[in-house]
ROMIMAR-57541 format. One record per atom (N, C-alpha, C): atom name; x, y, z; residue number from 1. Coordinates in nm, 3 decimals, decimal comma, always signed. Example, Ala and Ser with C-alpha at 12.3 -4.5 7.8 and 13.67 -1.06 7.14 Angstrom:
REM ROMIMAR-57541
<rec><at>N</at><u>+1,319</u><v>-0,569</v><w>+0,780</w><i>1</i></rec>
<rec><at>CA</at><u>+1,230</u><v>-0,450</v><w>+0,780</w><i>1</i></rec>
<rec><at>C</at><u>+1,320</u><v>-0,330</v><w>+0,780</w><i>1</i></rec>
<rec><at>N</at><u>+1,285</u><v>-0,225</v><w>+0,708</w><i>2</i></rec>
<rec><at>CA</at><u>+1,367</u><v>-0,106</v><w>+0,714</w><i>2</i></rec>
<rec><at>C</at><u>+1,290</u><v>+0,003</v><w>+0,787</w><i>2</i></rec>
END
This chain:
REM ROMIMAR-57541
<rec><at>N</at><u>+0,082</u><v>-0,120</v><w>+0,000</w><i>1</i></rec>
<rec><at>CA</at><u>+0,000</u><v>+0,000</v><w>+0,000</w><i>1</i></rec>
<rec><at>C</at><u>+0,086</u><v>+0,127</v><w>+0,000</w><i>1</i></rec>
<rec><at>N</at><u>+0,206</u><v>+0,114</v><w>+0,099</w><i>2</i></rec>
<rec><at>CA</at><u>+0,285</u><v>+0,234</v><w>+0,043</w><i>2</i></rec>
<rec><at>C</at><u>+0,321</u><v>+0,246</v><w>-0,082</w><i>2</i></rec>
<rec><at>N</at><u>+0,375</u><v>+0,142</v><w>-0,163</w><i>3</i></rec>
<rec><at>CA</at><u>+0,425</u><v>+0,228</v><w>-0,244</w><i>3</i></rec>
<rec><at>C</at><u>+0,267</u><v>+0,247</v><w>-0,368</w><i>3</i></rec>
<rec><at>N</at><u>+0,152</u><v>+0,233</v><w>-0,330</w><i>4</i></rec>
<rec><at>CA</at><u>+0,021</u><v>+0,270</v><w>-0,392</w><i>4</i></rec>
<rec><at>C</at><u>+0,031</u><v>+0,439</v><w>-0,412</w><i>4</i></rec>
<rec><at>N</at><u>+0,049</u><v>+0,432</v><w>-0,265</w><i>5</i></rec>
<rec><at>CA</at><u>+0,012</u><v>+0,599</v><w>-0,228</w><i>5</i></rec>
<rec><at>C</at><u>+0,138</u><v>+0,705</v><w>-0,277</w><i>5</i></rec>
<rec><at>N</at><u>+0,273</u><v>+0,625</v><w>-0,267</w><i>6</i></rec>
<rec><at>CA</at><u>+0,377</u><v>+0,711</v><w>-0,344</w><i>6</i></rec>
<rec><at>C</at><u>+0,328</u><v>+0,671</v><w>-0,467</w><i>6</i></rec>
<rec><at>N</at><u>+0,328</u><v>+0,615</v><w>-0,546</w><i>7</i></rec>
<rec><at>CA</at><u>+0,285</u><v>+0,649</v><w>-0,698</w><i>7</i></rec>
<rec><at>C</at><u>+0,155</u><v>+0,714</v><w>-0,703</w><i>7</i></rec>
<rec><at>N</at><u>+0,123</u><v>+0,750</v><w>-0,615</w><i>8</i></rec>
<rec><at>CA</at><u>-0,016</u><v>+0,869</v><w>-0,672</w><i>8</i></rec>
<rec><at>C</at><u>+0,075</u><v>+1,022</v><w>-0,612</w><i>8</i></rec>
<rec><at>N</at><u>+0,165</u><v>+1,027</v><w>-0,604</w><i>9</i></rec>
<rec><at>CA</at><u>+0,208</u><v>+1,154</v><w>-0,538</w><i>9</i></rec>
<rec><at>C</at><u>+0,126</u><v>+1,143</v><w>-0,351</w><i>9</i></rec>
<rec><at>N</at><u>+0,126</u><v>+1,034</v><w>-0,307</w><i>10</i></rec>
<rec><at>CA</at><u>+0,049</u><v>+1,112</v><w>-0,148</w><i>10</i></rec>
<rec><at>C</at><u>+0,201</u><v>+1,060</v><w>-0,039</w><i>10</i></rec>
<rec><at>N</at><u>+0,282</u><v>+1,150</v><w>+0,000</w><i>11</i></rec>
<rec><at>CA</at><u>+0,359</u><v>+1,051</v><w>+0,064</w><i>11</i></rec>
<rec><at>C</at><u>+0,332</u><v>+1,029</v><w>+0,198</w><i>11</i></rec>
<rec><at>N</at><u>+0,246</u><v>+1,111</v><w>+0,251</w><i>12</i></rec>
<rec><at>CA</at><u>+0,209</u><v>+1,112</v><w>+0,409</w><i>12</i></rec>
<rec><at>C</at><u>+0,139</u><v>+1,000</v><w>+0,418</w><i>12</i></rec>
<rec><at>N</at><u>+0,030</u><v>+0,927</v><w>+0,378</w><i>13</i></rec>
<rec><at>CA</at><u>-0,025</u><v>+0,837</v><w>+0,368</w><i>13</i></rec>
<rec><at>C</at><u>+0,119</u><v>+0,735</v><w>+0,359</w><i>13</i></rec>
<rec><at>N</at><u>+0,183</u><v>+0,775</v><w>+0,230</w><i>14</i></rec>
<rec><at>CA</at><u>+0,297</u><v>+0,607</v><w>+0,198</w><i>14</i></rec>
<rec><at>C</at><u>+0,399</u><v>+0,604</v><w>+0,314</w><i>14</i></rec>
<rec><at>N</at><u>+0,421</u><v>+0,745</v><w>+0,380</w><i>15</i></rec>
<rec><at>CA</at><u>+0,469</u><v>+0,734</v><w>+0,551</w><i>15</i></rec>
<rec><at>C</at><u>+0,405</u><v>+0,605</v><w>+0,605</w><i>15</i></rec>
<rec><at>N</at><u>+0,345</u><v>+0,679</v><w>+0,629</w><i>16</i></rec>
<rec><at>CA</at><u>+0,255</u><v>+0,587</v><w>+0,761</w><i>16</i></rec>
<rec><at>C</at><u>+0,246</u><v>+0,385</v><w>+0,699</w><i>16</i></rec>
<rec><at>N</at><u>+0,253</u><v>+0,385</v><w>+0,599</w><i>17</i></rec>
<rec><at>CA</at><u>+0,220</u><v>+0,242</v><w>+0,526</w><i>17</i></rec>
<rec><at>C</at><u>+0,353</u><v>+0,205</v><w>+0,577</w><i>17</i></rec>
<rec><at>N</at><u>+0,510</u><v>+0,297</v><w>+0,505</w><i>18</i></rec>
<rec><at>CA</at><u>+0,602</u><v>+0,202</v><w>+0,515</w><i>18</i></rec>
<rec><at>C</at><u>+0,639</u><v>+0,224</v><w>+0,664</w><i>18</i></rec>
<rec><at>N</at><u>+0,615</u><v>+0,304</v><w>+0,747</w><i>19</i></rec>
<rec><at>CA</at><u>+0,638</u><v>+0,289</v><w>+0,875</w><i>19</i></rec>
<rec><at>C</at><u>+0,564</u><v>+0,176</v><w>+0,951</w><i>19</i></rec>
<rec><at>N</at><u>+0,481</u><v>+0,103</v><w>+0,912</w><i>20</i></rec>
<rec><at>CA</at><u>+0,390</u><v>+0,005</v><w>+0,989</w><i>20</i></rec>
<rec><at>C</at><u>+0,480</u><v>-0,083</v><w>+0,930</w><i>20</i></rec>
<rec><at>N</at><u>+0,497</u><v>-0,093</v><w>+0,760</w><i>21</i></rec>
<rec><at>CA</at><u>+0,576</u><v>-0,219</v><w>+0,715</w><i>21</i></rec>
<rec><at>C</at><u>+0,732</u><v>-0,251</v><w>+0,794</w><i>21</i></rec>
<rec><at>N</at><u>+0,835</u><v>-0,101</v><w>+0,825</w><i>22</i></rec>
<rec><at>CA</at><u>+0,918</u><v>-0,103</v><w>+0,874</w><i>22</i></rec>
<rec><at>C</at><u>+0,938</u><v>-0,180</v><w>+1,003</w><i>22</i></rec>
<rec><at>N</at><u>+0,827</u><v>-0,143</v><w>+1,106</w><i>23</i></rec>
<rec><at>CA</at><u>+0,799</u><v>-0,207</v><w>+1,222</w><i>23</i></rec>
<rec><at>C</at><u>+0,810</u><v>-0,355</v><w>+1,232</w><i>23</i></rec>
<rec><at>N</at><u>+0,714</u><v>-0,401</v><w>+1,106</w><i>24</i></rec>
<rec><at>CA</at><u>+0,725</u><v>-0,566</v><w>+1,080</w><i>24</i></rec>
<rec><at>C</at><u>+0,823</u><v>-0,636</v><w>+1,098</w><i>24</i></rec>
<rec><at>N</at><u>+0,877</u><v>-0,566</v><w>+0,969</w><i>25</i></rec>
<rec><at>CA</at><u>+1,045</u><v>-0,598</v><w>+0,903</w><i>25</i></rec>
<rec><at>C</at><u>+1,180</u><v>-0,517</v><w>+0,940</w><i>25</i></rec>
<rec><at>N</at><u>+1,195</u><v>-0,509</v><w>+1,065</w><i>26</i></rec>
<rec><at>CA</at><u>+1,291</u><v>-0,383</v><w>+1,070</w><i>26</i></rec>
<rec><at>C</at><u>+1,425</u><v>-0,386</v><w>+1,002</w><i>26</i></rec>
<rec><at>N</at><u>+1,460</u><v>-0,476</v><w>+0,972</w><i>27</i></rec>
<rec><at>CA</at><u>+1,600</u><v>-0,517</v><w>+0,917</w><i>27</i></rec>
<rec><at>C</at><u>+1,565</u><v>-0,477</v><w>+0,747</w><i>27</i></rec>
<rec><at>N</at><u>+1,502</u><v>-0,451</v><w>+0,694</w><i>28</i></rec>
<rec><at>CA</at><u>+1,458</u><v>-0,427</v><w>+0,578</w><i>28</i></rec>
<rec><at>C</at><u>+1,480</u><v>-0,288</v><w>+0,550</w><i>28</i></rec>
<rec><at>N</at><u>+1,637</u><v>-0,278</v><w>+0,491</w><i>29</i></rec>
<rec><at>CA</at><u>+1,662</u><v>-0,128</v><w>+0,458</w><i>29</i></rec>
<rec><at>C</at><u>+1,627</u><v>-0,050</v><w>+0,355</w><i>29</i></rec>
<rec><at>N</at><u>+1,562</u><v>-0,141</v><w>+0,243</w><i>30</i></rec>
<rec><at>CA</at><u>+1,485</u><v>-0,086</v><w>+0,161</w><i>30</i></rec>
<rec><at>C</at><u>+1,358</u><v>-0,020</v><w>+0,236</w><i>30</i></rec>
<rec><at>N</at><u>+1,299</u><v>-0,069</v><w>+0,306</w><i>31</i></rec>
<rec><at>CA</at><u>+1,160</u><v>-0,017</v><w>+0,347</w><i>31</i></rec>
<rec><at>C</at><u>+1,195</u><v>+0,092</v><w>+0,410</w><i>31</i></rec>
<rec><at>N</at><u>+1,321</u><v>+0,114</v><w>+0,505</w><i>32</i></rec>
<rec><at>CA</at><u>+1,359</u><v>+0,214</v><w>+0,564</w><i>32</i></rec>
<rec><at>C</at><u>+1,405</u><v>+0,312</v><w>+0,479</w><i>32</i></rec>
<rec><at>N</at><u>+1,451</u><v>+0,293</v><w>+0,399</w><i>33</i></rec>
<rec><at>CA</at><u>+1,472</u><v>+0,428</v><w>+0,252</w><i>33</i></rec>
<rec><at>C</at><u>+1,357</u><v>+0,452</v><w>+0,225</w><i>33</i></rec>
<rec><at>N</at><u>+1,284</u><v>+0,414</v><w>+0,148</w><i>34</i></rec>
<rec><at>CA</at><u>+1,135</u><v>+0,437</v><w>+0,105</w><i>34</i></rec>
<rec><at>C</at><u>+1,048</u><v>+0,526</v><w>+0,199</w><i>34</i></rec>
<rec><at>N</at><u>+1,021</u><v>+0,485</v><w>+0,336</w><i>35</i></rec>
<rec><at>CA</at><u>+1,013</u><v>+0,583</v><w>+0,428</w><i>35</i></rec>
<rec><at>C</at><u>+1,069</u><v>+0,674</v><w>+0,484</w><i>35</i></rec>
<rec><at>N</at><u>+1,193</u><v>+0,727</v><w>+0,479</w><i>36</i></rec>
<rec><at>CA</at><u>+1,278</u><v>+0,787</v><w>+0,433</w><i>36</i></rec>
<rec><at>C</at><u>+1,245</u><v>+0,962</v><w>+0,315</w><i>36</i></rec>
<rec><at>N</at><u>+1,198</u><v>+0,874</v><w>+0,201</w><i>37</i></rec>
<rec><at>CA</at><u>+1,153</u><v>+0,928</v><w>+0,091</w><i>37</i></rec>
<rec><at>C</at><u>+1,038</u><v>+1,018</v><w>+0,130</w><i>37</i></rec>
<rec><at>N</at><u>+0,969</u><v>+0,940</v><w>+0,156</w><i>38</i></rec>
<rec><at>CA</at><u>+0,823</u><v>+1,000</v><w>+0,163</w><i>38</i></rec>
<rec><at>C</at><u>+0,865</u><v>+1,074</v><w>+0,322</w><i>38</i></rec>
<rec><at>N</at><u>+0,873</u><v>+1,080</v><w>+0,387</w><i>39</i></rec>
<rec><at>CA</at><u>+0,897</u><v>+1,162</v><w>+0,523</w><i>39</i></rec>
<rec><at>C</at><u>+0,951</u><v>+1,279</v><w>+0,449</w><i>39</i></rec>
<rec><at>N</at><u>+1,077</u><v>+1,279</v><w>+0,399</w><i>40</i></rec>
<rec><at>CA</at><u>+1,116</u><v>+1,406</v><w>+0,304</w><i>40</i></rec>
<rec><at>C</at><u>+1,007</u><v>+1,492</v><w>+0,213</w><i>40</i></rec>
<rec><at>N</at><u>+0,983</u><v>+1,388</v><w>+0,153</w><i>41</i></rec>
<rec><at>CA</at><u>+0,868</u><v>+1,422</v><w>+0,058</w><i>41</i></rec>
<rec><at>C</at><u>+0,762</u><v>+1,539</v><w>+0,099</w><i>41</i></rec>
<rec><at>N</at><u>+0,721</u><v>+1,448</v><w>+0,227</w><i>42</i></rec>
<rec><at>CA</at><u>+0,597</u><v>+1,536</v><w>+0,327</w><i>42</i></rec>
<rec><at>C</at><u>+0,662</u><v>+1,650</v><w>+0,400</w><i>42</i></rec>
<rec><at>N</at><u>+0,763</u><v>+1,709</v><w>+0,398</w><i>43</i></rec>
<rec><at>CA</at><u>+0,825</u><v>+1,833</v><w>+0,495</w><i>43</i></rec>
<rec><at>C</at><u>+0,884</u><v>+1,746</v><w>+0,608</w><i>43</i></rec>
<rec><at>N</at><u>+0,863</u><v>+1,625</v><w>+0,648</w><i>44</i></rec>
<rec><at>CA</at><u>+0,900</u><v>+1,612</v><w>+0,802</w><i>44</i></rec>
<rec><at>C</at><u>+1,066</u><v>+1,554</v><w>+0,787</w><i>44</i></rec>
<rec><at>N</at><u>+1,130</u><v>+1,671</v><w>+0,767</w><i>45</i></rec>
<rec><at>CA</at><u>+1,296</u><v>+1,665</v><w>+0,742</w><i>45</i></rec>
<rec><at>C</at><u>+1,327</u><v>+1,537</v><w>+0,841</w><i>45</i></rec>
<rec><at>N</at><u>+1,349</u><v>+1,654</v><w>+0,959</w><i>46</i></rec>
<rec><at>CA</at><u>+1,390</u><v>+1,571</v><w>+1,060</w><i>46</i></rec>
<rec><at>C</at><u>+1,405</u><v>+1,427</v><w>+1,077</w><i>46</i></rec>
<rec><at>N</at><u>+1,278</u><v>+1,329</v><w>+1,056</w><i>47</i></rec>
<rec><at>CA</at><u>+1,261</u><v>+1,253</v><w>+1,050</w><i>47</i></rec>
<rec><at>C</at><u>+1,274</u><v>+1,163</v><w>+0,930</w><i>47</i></rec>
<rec><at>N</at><u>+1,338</u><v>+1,196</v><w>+0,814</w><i>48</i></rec>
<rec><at>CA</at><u>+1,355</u><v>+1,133</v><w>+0,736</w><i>48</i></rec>
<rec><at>C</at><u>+1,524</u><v>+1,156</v><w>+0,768</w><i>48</i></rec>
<rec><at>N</at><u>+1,584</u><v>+1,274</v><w>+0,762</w><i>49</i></rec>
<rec><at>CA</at><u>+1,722</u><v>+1,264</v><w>+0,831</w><i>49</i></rec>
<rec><at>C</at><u>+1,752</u><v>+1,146</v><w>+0,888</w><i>49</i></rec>
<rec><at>N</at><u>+1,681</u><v>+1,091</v><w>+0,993</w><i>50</i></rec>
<rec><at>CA</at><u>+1,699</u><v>+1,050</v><w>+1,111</w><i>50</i></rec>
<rec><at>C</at><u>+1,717</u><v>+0,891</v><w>+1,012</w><i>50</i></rec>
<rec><at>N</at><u>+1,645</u><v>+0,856</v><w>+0,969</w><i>51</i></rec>
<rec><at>CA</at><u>+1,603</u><v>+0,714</v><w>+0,879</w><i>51</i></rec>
<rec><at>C</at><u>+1,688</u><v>+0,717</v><w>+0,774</w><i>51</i></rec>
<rec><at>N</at><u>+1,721</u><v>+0,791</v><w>+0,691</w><i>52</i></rec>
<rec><at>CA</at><u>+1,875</u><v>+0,778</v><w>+0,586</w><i>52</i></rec>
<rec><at>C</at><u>+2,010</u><v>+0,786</v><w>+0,677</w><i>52</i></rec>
<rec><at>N</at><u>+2,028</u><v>+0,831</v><w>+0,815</w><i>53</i></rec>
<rec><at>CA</at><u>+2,109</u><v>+0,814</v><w>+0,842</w><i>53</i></rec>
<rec><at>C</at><u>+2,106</u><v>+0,670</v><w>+0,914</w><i>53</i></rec>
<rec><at>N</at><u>+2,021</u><v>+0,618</v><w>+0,931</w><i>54</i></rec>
<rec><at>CA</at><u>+2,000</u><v>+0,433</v><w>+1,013</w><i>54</i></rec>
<rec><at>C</at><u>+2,052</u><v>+0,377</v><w>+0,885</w><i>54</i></rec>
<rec><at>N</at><u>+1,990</u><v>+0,413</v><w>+0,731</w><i>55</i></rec>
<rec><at>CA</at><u>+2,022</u><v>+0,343</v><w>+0,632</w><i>55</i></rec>
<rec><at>C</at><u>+2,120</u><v>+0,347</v><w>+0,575</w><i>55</i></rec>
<rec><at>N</at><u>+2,215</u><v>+0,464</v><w>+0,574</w><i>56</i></rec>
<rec><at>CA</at><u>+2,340</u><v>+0,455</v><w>+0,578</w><i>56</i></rec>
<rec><at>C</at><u>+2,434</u><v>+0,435</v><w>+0,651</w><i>56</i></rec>
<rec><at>N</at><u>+2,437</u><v>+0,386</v><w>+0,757</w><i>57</i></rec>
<rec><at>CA</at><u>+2,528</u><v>+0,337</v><w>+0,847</w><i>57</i></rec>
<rec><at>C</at><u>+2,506</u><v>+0,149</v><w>+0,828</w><i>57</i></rec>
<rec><at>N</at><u>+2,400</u><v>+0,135</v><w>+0,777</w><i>58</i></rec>
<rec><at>CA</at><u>+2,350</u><v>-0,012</v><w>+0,741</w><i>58</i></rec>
<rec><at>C</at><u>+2,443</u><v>-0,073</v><w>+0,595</w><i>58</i></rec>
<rec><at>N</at><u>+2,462</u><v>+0,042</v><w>+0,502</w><i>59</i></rec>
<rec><at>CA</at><u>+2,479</u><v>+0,047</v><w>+0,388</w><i>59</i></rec>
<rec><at>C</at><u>+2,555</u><v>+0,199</v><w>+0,348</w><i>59</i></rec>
<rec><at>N</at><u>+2,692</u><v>+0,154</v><w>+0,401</w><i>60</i></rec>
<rec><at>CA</at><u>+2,764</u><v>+0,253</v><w>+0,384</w><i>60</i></rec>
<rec><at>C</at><u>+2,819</u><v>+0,290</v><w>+0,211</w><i>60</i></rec>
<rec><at>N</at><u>+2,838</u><v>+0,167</v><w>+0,160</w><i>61</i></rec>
<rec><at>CA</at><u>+2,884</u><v>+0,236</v><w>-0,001</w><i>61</i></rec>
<rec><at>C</at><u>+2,777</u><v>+0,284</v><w>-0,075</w><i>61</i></rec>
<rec><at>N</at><u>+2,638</u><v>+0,294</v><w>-0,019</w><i>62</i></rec>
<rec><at>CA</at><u>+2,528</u><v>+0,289</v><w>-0,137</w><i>62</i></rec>
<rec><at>C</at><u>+2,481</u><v>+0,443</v><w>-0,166</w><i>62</i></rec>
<rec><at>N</at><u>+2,571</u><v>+0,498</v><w>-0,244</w><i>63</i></rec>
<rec><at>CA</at><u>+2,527</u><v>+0,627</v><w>-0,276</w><i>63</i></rec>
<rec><at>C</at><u>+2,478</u><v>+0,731</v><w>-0,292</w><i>63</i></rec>
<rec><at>N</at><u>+2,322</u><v>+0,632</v><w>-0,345</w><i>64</i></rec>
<rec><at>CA</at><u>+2,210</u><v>+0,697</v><w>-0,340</w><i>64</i></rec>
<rec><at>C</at><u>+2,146</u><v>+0,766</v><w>-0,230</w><i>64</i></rec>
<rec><at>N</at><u>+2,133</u><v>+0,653</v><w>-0,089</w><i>65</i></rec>
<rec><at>CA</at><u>+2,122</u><v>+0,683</v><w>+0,009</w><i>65</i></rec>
<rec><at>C</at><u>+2,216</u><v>+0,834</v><w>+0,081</w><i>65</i></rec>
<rec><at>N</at><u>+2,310</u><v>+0,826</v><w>+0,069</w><i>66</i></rec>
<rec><at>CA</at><u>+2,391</u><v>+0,934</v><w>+0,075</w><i>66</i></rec>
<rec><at>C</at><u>+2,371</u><v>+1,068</v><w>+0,013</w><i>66</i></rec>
<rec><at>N</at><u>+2,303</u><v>+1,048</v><w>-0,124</w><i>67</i></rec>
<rec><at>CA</at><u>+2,270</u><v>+1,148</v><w>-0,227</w><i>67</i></rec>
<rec><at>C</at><u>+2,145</u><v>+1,207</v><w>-0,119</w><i>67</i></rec>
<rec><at>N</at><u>+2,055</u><v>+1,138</v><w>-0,103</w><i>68</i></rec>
<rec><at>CA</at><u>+1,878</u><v>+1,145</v><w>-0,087</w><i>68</i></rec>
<rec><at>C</at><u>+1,928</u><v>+1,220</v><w>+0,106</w><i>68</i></rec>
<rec><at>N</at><u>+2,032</u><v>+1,153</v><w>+0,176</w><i>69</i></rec>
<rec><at>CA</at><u>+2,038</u><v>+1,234</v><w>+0,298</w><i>69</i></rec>
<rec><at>C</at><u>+2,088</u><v>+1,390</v><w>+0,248</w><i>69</i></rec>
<rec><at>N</at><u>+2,180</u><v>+1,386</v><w>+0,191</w><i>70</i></rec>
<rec><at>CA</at><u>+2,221</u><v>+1,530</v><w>+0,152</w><i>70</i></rec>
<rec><at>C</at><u>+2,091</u><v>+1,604</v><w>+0,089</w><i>70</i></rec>
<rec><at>N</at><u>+2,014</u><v>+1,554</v><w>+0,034</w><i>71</i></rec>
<rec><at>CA</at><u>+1,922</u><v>+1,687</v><w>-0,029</w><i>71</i></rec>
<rec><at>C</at><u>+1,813</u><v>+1,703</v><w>+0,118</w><i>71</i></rec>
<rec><at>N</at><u>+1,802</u><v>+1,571</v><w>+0,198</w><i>72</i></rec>
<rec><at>CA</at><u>+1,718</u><v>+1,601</v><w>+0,311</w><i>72</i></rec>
<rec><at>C</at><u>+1,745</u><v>+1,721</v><w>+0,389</w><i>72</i></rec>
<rec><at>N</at><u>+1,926</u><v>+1,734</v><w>+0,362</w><i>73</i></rec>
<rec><at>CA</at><u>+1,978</u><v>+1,827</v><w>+0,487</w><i>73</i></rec>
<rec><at>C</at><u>+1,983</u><v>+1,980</v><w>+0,422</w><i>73</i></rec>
<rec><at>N</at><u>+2,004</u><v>+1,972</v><w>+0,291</w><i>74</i></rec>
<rec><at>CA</at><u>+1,992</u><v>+2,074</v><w>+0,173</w><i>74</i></rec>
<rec><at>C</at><u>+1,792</u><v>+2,108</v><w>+0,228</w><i>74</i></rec>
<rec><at>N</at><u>+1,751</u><v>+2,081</v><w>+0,197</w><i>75</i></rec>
<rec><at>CA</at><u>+1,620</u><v>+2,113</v><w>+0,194</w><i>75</i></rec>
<rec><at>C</at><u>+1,558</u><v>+2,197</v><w>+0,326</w><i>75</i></rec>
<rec><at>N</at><u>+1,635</u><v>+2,121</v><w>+0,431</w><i>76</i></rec>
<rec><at>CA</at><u>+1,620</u><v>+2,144</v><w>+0,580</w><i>76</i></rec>
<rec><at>C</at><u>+1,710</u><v>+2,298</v><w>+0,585</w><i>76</i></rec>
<rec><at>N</at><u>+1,782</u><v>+2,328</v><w>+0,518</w><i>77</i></rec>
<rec><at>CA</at><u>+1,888</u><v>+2,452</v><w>+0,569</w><i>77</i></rec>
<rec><at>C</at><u>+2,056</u><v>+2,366</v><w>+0,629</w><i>77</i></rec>
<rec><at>N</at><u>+2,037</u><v>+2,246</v><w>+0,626</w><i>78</i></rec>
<rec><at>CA</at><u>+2,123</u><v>+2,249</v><w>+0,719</w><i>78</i></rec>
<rec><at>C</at><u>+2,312</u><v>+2,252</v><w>+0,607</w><i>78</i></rec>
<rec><at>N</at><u>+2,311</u><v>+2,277</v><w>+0,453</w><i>79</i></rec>
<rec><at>CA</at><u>+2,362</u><v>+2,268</v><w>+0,377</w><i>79</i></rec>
<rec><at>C</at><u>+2,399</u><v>+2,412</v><w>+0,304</w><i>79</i></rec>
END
């Protein structure tokens, strides 16, 4: 269902989906990017900060992740 609601553009809704899925599966760092995404997506910096940095310390060479924290912190001011 999250990623339903990110492909319609809603990410607050695909929050809340992959955050229930995250809970399930916590070891699942894809789900934790994805929520991630959409937390950004929706304004709530902070909290997507907080989740690209779990996912990059999980997955230190993976770039993207690295890319997607930097625009979180860009977006936030903190850049």
């Amino acid at each position: 269902r999250g990623d339903q609601h990110r492909d319609k553009q809603e990410p607050g809704p695909a929050a809340e989906w992959y955050a229930a899925a995250l809970d399930a599966l916590p070891g699942r760092n894809d789900v934790r990017v994805q929520l991630a995404n959409m937390l950004k997506d929706s304004g709530r910096l902070a909290e997507a900060r907080t989740h690209y940095r779990v996912a990059l310390a999980a997955d230190p060479g993976n770039a993207d992740i690295a890319l997607q924290l930097g625009r979180a912190l860009k977006m936030g001011g903190h850049l």
